[in-house]
KELUM-815100 format. One record per residue (C-alpha): x, z, y; residue number from 1; residue in one letter. Coordinates in Angstrom, 1 decimal, always signed. Layout:
N
- X,Z,Y,NUM,a $
...
***
This chain:
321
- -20.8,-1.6,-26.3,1,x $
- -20.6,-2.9,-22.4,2,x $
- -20.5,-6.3,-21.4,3,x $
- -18.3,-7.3,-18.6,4,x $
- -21.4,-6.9,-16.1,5,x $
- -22.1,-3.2,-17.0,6,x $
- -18.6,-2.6,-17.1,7,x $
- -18.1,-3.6,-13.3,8,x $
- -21.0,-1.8,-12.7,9,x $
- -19.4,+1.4,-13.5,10,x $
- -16.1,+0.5,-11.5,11,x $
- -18.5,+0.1,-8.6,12,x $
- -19.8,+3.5,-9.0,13,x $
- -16.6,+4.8,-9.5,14,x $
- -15.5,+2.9,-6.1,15,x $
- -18.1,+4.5,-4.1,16,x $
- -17.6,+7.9,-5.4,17,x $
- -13.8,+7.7,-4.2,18,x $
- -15.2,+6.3,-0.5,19,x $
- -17.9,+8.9,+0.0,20,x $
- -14.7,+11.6,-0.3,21,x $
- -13.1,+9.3,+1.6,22,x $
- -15.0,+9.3,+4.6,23,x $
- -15.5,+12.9,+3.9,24,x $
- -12.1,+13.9,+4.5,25,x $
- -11.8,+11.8,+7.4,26,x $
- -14.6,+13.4,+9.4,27,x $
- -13.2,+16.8,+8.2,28,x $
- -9.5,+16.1,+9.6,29,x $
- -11.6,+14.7,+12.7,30,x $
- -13.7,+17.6,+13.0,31,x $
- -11.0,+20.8,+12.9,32,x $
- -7.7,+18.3,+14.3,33,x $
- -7.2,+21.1,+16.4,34,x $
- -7.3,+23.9,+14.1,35,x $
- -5.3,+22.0,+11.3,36,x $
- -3.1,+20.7,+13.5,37,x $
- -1.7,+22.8,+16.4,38,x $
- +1.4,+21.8,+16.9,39,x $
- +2.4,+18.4,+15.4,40,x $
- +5.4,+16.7,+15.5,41,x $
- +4.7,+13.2,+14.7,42,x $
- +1.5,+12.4,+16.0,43,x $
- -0.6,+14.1,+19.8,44,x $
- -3.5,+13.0,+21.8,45,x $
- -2.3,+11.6,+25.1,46,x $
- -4.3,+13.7,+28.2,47,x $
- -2.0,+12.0,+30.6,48,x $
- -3.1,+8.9,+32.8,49,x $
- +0.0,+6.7,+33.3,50,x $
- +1.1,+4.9,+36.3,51,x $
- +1.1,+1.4,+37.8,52,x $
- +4.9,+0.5,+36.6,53,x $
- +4.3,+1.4,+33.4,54,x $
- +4.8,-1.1,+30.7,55,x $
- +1.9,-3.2,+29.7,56,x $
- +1.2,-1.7,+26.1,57,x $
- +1.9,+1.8,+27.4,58,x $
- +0.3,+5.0,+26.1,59,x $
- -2.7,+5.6,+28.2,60,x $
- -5.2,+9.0,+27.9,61,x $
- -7.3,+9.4,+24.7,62,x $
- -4.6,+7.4,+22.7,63,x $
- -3.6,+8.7,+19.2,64,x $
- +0.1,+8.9,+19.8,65,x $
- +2.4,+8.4,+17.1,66,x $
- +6.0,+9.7,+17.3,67,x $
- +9.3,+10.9,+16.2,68,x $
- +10.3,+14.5,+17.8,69,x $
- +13.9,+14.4,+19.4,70,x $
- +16.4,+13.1,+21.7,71,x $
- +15.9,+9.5,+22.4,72,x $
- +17.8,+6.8,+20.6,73,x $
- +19.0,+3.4,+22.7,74,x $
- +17.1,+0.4,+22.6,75,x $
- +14.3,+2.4,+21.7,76,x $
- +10.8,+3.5,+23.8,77,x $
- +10.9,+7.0,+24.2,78,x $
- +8.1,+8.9,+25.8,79,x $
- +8.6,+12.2,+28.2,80,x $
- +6.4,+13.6,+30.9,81,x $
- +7.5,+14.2,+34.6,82,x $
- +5.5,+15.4,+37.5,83,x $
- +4.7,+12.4,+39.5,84,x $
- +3.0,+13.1,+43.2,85,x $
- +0.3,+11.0,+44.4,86,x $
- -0.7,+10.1,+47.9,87,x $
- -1.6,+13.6,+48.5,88,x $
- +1.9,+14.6,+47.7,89,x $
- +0.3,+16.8,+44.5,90,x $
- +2.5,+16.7,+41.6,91,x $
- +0.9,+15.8,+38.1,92,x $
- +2.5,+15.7,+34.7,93,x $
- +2.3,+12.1,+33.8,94,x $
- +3.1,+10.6,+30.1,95,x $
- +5.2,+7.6,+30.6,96,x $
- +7.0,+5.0,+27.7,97,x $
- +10.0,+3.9,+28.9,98,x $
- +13.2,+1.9,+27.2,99,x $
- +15.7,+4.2,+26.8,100,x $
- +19.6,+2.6,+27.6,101,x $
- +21.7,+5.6,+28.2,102,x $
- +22.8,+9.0,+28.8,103,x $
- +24.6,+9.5,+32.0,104,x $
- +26.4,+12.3,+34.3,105,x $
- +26.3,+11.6,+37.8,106,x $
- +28.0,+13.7,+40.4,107,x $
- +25.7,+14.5,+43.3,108,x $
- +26.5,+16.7,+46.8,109,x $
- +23.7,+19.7,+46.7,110,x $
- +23.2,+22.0,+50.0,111,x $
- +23.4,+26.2,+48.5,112,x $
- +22.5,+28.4,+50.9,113,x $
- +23.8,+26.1,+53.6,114,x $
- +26.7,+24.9,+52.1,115,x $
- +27.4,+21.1,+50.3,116,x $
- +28.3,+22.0,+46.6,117,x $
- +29.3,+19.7,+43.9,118,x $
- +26.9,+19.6,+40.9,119,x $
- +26.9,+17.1,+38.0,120,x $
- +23.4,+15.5,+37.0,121,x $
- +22.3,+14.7,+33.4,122,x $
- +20.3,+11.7,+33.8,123,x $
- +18.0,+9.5,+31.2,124,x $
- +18.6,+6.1,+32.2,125,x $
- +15.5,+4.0,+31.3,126,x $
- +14.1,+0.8,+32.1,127,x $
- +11.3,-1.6,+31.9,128,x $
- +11.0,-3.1,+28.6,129,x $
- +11.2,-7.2,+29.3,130,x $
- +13.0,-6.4,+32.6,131,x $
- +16.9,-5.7,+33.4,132,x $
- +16.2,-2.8,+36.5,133,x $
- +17.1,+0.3,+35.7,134,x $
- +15.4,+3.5,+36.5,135,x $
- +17.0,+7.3,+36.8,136,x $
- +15.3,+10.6,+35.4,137,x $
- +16.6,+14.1,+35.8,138,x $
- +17.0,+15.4,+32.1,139,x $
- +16.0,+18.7,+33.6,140,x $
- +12.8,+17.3,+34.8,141,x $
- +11.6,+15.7,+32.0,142,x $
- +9.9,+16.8,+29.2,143,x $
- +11.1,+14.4,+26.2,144,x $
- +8.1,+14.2,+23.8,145,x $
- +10.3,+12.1,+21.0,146,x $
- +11.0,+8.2,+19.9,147,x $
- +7.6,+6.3,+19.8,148,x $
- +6.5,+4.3,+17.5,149,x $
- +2.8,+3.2,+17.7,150,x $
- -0.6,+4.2,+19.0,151,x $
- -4.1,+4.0,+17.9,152,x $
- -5.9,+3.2,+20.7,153,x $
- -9.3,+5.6,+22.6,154,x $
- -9.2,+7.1,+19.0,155,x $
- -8.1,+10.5,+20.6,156,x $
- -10.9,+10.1,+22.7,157,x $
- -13.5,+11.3,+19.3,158,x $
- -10.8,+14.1,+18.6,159,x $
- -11.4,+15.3,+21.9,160,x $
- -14.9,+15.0,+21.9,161,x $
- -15.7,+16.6,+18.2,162,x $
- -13.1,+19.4,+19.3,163,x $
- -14.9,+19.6,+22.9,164,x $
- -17.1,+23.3,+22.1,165,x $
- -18.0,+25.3,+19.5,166,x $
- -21.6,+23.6,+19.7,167,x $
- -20.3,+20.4,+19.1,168,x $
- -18.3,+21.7,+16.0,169,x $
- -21.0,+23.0,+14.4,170,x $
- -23.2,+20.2,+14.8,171,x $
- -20.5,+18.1,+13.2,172,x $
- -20.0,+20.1,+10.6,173,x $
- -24.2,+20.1,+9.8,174,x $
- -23.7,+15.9,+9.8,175,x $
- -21.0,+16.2,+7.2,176,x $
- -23.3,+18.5,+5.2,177,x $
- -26.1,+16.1,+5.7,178,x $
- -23.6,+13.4,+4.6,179,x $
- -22.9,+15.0,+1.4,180,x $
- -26.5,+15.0,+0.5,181,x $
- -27.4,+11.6,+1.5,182,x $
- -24.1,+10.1,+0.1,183,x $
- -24.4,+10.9,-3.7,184,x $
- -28.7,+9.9,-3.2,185,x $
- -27.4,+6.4,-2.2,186,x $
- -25.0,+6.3,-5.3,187,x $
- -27.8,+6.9,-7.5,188,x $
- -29.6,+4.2,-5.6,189,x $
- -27.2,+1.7,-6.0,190,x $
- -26.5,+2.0,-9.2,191,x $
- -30.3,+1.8,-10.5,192,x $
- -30.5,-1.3,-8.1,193,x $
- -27.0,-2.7,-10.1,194,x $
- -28.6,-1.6,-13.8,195,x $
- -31.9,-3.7,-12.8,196,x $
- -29.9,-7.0,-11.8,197,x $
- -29.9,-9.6,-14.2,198,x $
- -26.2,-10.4,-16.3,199,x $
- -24.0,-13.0,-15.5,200,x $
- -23.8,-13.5,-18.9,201,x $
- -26.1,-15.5,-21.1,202,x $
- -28.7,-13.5,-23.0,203,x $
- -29.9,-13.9,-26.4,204,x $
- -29.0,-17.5,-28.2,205,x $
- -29.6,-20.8,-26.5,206,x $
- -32.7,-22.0,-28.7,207,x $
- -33.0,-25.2,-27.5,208,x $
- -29.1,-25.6,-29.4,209,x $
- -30.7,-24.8,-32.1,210,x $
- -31.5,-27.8,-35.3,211,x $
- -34.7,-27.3,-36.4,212,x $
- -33.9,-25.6,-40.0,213,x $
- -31.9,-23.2,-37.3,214,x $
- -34.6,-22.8,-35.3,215,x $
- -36.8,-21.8,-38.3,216,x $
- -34.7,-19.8,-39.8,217,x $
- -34.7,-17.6,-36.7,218,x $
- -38.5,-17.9,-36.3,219,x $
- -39.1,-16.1,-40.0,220,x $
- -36.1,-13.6,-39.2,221,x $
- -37.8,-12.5,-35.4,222,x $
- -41.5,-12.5,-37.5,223,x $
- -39.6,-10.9,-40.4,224,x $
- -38.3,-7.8,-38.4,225,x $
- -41.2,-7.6,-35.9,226,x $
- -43.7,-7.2,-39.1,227,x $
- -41.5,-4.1,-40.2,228,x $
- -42.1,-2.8,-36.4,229,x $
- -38.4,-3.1,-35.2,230,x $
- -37.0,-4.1,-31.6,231,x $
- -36.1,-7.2,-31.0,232,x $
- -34.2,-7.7,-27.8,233,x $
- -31.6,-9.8,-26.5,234,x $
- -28.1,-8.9,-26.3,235,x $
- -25.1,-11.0,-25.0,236,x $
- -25.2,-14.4,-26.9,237,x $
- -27.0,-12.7,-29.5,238,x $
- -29.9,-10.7,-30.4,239,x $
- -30.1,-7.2,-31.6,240,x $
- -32.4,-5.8,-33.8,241,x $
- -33.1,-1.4,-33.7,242,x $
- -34.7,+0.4,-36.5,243,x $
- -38.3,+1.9,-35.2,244,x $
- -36.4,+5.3,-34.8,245,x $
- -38.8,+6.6,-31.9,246,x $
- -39.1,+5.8,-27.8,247,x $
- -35.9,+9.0,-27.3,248,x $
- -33.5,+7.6,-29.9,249,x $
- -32.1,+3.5,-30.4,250,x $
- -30.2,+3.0,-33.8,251,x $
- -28.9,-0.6,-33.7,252,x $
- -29.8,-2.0,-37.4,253,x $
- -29.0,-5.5,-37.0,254,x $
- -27.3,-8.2,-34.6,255,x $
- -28.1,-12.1,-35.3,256,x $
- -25.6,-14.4,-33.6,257,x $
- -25.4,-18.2,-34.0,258,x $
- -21.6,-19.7,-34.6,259,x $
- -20.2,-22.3,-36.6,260,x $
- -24.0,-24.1,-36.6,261,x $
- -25.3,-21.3,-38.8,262,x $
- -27.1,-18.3,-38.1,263,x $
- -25.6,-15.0,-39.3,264,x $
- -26.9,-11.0,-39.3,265,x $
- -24.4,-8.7,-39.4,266,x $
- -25.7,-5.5,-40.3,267,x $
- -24.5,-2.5,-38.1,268,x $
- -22.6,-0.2,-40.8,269,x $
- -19.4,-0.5,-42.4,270,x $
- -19.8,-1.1,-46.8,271,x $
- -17.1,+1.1,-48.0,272,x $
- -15.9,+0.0,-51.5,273,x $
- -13.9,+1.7,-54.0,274,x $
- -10.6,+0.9,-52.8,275,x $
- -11.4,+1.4,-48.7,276,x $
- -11.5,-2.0,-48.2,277,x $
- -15.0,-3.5,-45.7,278,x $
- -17.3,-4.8,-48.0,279,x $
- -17.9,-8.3,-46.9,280,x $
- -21.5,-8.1,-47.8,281,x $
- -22.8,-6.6,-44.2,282,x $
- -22.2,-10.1,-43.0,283,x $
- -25.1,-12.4,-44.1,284,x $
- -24.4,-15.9,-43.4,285,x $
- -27.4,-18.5,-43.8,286,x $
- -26.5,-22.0,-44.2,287,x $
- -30.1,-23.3,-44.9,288,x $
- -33.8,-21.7,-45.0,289,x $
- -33.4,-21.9,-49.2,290,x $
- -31.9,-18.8,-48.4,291,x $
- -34.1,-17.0,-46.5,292,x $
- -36.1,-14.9,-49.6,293,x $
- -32.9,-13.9,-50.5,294,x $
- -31.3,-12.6,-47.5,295,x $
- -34.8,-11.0,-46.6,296,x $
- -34.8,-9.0,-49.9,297,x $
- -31.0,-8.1,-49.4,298,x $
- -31.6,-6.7,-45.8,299,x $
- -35.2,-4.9,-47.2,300,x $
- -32.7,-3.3,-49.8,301,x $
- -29.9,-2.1,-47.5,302,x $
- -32.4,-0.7,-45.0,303,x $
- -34.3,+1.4,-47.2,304,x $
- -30.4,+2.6,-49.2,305,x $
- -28.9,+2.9,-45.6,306,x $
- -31.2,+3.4,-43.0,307,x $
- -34.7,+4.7,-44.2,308,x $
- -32.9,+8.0,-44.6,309,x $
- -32.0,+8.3,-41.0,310,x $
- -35.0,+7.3,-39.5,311,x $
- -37.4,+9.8,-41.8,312,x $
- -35.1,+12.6,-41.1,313,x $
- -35.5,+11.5,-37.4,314,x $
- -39.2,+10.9,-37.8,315,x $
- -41.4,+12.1,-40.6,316,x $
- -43.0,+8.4,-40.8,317,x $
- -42.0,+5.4,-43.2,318,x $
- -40.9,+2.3,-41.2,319,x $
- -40.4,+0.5,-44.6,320,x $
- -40.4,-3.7,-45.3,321,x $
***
């Protein structure tokens, strides 16, 4: 059975496991963004530079965008993309974040083949966020991207990149490979490096609590087990005793724990009596070192009914008292 330690041990392993695929499916969404996603509507890579009004905060190029497709809401940043000219006078399509307040239709005297017509004019009115001007936009010159709602900044800038060429693809896709390799090698690592650290726990029994008819008795129990070539090893608050079954095979014969003052080996099987009930005989309390030709002789009989069976079938050798 695992302690505590060897238990958390395990969770850890478990833990890493889950963050190696993790990462793994990160760098994979990274790595084909474009080919997985061609045409989202809640999320882009901004291409656009922004200008000098716009809003501190505002979506600048290589920014994960994160939005809602539609018409703008009030009270709400929205984000479209105009042409906006430079000094030059070229147009560029610009992304801007703007406050949206309202829809409005605004009449407006056009010249038609040289003559003043009457048109009416859809316009987004917008503004600032933290100030009270207001700003027009054509409806028919904007390109409404949707309602924004937050950014993850330069990130788009590795999309970009890992998307740039087919080169760079594939030697993406030969790091994830690599990583899949090296990933589970450092699992095995750390969890040889966890298996050699020392328990939390206390091992064996604290001999120096111990009287000294305690201490005895466990000195003539250790020599009497070692003489019939068992193991003797420490266990949590206890020590465990295997039958000499081989290097390839561990059968737990014995553990010998210390409560109450006294010093007690409970015999790994379960005594079956008549009527199904635990026979309460397995459990060998000594209150004194009297005792101890007794109990010896008890456990030398149970072995050889109980356990010398297993281990000659196991081994064609007699480990016998």
């Amino acid at each position: 059975m695992r302690n505590f330690s060897q238990q958390k041990r395990v969770l850890n392993a478990f833990l890493f496991t889950f963050a190696m695929w993790l990462v793994f499916a990160i760098l994979f969404v990274l790595v084909f963004f474009n080919a997985l996603f061609p045409s989202v509507p809640y999320f882009g890579i901004s291409n656009f530079a922004y200008t000098q009004d716009a809003p501190a905060g505002a979506i600048q190029k290589g920014d994960w965008v994160f939005y809602k497709k539609g018409a703008p809401q009030e009270d709400q940043l929205f984000t479209y993309i105009i042409n906006v000219r430079n000094s030059e006078g070229i147009a560029k399509k610009t992304l801007q974040t703007k406050l949206f307040v309202r829809l409005e239709q605004i009449e407006e005297t056009q010249t038609v083949d040289e003559e003043e017509v009457t048109v009416t004019v859809n316009y987004y009115v917008v503004k600032t966020p933290g100030q009270e001007a207001e700003s027009y936009v054509v409806m028919d010159e904007a390109a409404v991207v949707g309602t924004y709602l937050y950014k993850l900044p330069k990130v788009g800038y590795g999309l970009i990149y890992l998307n740039y060429n087919l080169l760079v693809s594939i030697l993406s896709i030969v790091v994830l490979a690599v990583l899949l390799i090296v990933m589970p090698v450092l699992l095995i690592v750390k969890r040889k490096r966890l298996n050699r650290l020392p328990s939390p726990f206390y091992e064996g029994i604290d001999l120096a609590s111990l009287s000294k008819e305690n201490y005895y008795i466990y000195s003539e129990l250790k020599h009497f087990f070692l003489k019939a070539r068992m193991k003797f090893e420490k266990g949590n608050d206890c020590y465990k005793v295997y039958v000499p079954a081989g290097y390839s095979h561990k059968i737990l014969f014995a553990t010998i724990v210390y409560t109450n003052k006294t010093i007690r080996v409970l015999i790994n099987r379960d005594f079956k009596r008549s009527d199904d009930r635990l026979d309460r005989s397995a459990f060998i309390t000594i209150y004194n070192a009297v005792e101890l030709p007794e109990v010896k002789a008890k456990i030398n009989e149970i072995y050889k009914q109980y356990f010398k069976p297993t281990v000659q079938s196991m081994q064609n050798n007699n480990f016998g008292f």
